[in-house]
N, C-alpha and C positions, 0 to 999 in steps of 0.2 A: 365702417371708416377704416380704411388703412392707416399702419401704426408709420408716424415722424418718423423719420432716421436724421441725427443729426450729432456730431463728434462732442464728445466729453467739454472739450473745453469752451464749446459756444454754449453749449449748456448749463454749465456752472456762471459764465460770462453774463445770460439773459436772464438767470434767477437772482433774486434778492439775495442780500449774504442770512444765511439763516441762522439759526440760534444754535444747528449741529455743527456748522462752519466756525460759529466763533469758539463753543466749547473747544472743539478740538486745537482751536489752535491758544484757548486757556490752560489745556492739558501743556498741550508742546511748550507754553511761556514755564509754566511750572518746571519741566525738564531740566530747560536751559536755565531755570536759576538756581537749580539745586546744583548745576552743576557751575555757575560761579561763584554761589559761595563757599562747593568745595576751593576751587583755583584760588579764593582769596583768603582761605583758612588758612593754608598751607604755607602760604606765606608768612602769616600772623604768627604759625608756632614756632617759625622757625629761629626766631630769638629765646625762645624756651626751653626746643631743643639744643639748643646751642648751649646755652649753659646746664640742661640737664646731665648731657652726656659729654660736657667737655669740649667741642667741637670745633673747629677752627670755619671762616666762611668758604672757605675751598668744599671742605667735608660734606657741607649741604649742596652740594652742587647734583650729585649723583642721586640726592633724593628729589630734587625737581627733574631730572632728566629722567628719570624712572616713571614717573606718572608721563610725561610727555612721550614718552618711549610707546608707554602703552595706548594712551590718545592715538600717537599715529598708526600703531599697529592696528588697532582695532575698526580704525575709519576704513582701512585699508580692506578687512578682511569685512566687515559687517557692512558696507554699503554696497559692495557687488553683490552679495546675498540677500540683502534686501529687496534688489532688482530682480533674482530668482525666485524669493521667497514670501516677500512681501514686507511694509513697512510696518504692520503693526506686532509680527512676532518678535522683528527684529528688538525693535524698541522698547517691549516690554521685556526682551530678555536682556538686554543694554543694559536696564534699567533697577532691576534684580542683579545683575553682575555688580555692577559700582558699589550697589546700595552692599552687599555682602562685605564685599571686599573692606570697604569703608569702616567694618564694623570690628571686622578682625583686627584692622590695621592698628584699630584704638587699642588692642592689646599686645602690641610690639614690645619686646623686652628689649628690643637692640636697633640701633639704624641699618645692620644689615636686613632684617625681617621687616622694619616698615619699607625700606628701599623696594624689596618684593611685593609688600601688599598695595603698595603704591603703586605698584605696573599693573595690576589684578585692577585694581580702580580704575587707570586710567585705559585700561582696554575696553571696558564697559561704558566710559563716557565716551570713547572715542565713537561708540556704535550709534549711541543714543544720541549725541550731537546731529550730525548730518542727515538720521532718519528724519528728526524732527523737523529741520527746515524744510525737506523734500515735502513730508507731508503736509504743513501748513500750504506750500506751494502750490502742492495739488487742488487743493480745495481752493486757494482764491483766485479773485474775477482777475483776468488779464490786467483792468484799466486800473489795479486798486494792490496789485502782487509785491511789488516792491515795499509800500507802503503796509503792509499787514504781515508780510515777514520780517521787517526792520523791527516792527511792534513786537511780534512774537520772541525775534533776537534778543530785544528788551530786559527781558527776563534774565539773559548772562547780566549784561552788568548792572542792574538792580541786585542782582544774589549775590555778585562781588562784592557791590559796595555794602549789603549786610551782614554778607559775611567775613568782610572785614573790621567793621564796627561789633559786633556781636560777638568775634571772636577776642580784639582787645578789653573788652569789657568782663567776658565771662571767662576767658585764661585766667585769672587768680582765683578763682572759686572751685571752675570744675578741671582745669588743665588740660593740657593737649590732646589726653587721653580723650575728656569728656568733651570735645572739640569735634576731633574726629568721629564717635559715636554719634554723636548729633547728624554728624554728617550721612552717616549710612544708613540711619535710622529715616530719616525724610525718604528719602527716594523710595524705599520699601513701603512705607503708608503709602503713596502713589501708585501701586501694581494693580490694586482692587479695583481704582477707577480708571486707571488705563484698562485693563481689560474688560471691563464691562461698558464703557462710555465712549472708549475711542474708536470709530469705524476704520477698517482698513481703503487706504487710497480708492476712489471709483477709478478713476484714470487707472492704476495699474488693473484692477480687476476687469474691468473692459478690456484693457488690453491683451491679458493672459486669458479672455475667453474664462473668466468663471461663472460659478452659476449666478443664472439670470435672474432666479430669486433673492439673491443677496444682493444684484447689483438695486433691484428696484426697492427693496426696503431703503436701500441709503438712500435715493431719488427721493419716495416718500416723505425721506425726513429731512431731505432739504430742501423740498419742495411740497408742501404737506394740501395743498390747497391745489395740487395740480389734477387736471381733468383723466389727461390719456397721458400715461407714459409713454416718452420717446423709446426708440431702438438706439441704446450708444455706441457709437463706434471709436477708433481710437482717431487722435488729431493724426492729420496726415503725416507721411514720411516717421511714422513711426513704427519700430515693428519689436514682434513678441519675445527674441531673445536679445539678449544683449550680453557685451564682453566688456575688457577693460580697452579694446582695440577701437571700439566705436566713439572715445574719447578722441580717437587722430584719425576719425574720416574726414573729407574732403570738407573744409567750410570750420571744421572743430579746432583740426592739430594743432595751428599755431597761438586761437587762443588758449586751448588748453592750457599750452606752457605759460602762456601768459600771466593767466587766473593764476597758475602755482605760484609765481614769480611775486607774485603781488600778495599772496596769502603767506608765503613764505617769508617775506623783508616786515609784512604787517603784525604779525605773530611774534617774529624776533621781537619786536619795541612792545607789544603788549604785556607780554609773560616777560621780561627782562623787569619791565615798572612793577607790573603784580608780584613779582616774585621777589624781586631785591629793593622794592624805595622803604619799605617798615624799617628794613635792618640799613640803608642809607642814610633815611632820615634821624635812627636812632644814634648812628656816629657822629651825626653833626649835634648834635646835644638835644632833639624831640625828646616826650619821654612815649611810649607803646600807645600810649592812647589820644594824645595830639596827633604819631604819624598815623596812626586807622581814621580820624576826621581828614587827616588831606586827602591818605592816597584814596578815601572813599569819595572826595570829591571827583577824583577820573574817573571812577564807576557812574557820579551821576551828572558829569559832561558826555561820555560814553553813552549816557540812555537819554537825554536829551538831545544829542545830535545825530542819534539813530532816527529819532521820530524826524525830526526835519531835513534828515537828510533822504528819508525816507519817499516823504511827501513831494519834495524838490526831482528825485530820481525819477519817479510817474509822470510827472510834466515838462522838465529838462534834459532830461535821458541820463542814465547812470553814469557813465566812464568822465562823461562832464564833470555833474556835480561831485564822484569822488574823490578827482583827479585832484582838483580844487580845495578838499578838502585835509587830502592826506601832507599838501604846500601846506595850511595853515597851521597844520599838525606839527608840522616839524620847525617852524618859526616858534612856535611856542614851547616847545620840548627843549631850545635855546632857549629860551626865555627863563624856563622852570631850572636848567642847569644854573641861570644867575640867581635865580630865587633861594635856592638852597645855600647857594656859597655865603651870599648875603643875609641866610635866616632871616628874607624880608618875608614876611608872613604872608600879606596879602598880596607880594605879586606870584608868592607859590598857589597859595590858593587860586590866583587867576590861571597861571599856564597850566596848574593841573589841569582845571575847568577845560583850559582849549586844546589839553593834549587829547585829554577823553575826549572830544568833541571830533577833532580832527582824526584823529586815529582809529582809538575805539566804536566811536559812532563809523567810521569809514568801516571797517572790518564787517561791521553788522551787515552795511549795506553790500558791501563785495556778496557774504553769503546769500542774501537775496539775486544780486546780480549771477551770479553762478547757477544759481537755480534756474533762474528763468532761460539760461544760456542755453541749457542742454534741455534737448524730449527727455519725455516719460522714461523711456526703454533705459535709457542710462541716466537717468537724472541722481537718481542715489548716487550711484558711481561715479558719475562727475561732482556730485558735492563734496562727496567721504573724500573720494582723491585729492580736492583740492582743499580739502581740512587737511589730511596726513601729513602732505607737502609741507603746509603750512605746521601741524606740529613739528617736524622737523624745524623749522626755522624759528621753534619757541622753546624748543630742546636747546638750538644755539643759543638764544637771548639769555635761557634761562642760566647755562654754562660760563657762558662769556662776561653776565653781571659779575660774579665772583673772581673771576678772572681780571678784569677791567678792575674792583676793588682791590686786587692784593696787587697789584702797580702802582696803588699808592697815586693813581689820575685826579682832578678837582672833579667834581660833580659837572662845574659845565664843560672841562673836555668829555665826561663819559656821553654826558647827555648830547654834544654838539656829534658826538659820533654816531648818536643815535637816530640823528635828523638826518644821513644820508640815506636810510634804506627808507626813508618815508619817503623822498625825492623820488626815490628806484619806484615806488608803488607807483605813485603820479603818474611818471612816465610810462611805465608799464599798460598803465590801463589807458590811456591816452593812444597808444599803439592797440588795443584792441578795435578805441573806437575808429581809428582810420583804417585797422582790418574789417570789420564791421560795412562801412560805407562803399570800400574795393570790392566787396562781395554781393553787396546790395548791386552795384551796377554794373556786373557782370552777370549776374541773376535779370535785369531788366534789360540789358543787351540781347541776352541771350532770349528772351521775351520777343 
């Protein structure tokens, strides 16, 4: 009997999701929450360091843009290499970088030395972010993709919102130091079963022609019950090298910029709330561990509106339901600006609830949408790029919070200034889906 030939992704499509599918993409949720509860630690100690070292709220400015500095750099350098090299060395060496960096960082005598080991950290997340989406990616079915990397996204703002609680609670016992130790220490207990339990991409490995006995053990084990292994080939129009220039071939360029655009205004509002509402909340009279119960309520509107927005994007198409989402985002971001002024309790707790939901939950889903945007060949590279971009515009939020606070603004002007680049996302992605639709029928003209 001659052997199936049939491309990667009809195959993964027609099998069952298996039990090596969902690990891996258990490893990847794990990832991504060690790396939000670093982003919402960093936060938490910043009231710490602030009177540790005397510091004014300008001074911490340069230690958030430090770790963002390095997010972007590292998205930038590690997701094109991924594409040459593969997802899973990148990721576990992602993932050893953070965790090191994180640990020395707990030993900083000065904010010039954490400023440095904070870029050393965040060059290592920046790597191990976007690997992990791609990969989740890889492995799931078409009709189920959006939906199971929103899942997987999950795990940032679950780890925010612990490690924002976790770290109000346990600051007066172990201190910033032992904050951040925790923090480097997690990632590193992870490297053992990353490297023993996580298979590298089938998709890339088809595609770069490796060997055919590693591709059919992963088959094996996602398919355990299968008769004859197929012959996999790669999905069509996709091919074996790739650059950072196949991001603006014909059909990609414009939403490229697009995806940036929208990663870019979505980042500024998330890392601006992560970064500065602990020390916000604490000027309007909270005391550290009321504002770590609110601002963890946007970590878990953020992981509640991941899943349904999730769910919603598989059946109603992404650009739709984000579009829609990031509007509601930004009515409520007004809303929470009055909530604060008026230290009305529970309509803060509600606009947090619907900023996470609209925003945060939107961001999740953008990173799934981005995934599915681009082939194999550059999908790292189109994710990583359109995370870097996007640190950049969390580098700005993060900058601009301290900035906006030493102007002496009300909470709901910062905040009403912050629902304009949620409007910019809207739109933004709104424009890709009428790019999207001009392309589809010029594709079927052309037919």
């Amino acid at each position: 009997m001659s052997q199936k030939t049939m491309d990667v992704q009809s195959f993964i499509d027609e099998t069952p999701l298996s039990f090596t599918q969902k690990l891996i993409m258990w490893l990847c949720f794990l990832i991504v929450a060690i790396d939000g509860f670093d982003t919402a630690a960093v936060g938490f100690i910043a009231p710490a360091l602030k009177a540790e070292w005397a510091l004014q709220a300008t001074d911490l400015a340069p230690l958030f843009g430090a770790g963002l500095f390095g997010l972007m750099a590292g998205a930038m350098v590690f997701g094109p290499l991924s594409d040459k090299l593969g997802r899973k060395p990148i990721l576990i060496g992602s993932v050893m970088m953070f965790g090191l960096a994180s640990v020395f960082a707990s030993f900083s005598a000065d904010l010039e030395a954490l400023i440095i080991w904070r870029f050393l950290t965040g060059l290592g997340l920046g790597g191990a972010l976007p690997n992990a989406i791609t990969l989740t990616s890889e492995y799931a079915p078409t009709s189920r993709r959006s939906n199971l990397v929103t899942l997987m996204f999950c795990g940032f703002t679950i780890g925010s919102a612990l490690g924002g609680i976790f770290s109000a609670q346990l600051l007066p016992h172990i201190g910033w130091h032992g904050i951040l130790l925790m923090g480097g220490i997690m990632p590193l207990c992870t490297v053992p079963f990353l490297y023993f339990l996580l298979p590298e991409s089938i998709r890339f490995l088809v595609l770069k022609k490796k060997s055919v006995e590693k591709i059919e053990q992963i088959v094996r084990k996602i398919a355990p019950k299968i008769q004859q292994i197929p012959k996999l080939t790669p999905t069509i129009n996709e091919v074996e090298k790739s650059s950072l220039k196949d991001l603006f071939e014909k059909g990609y360029a414009l939403g490229t910029f697009l995806i940036w655009f929208t990663f870019f205004m979505s980042l500024l509002i998330i890392y601006m709330i992560s970064s500065w509402m602990p020390t916000l909340l604490t000027n309007h009279g909270f005391n550290l561990s009321n504002a770590s119960w609110l601002t963890s309520i946007f970590q878990i509107g953020g992981t509640i509106g991941a899943i349904v927005l999730g769910l919603l994007m598989d059946k109603k198409g992404a650009t739709t339901i984000l579009s829609i989402a990031y509007v509601f985002g930004a009515v409520f971001l007004i809303c929470l600006g009055l909530g604060i002024e008026q230290s009305n309790t529970i309509l803060l707790m509600f606009a947090m609830f619907g900023v996470g939901a609209g925003i945060s939950g939107s961001q999740v889903g953008a990173n799934a949408f981005a995934a599915s945007f681009y082939p194999t060949h550059c999908r790292a590279t189109g994710v990583s790029w359109a995370n870097a971009i996007g640190r950049s515009g969390s580098i700005v939020g993060s900058i601009m919070g301290g900035w906006l606070m030493s102007l002496n603004l009300s909470s709901l002007e910062i905040m009403s200034l912050l629902a304009v680049p949620a409007f910019c996302s809207a739109i933004s992605l709104l424009l890709i889906k009428f790019l999207k639709k001009e392309h589809a029928s010029v594709v079927s003209s052309l037919g």
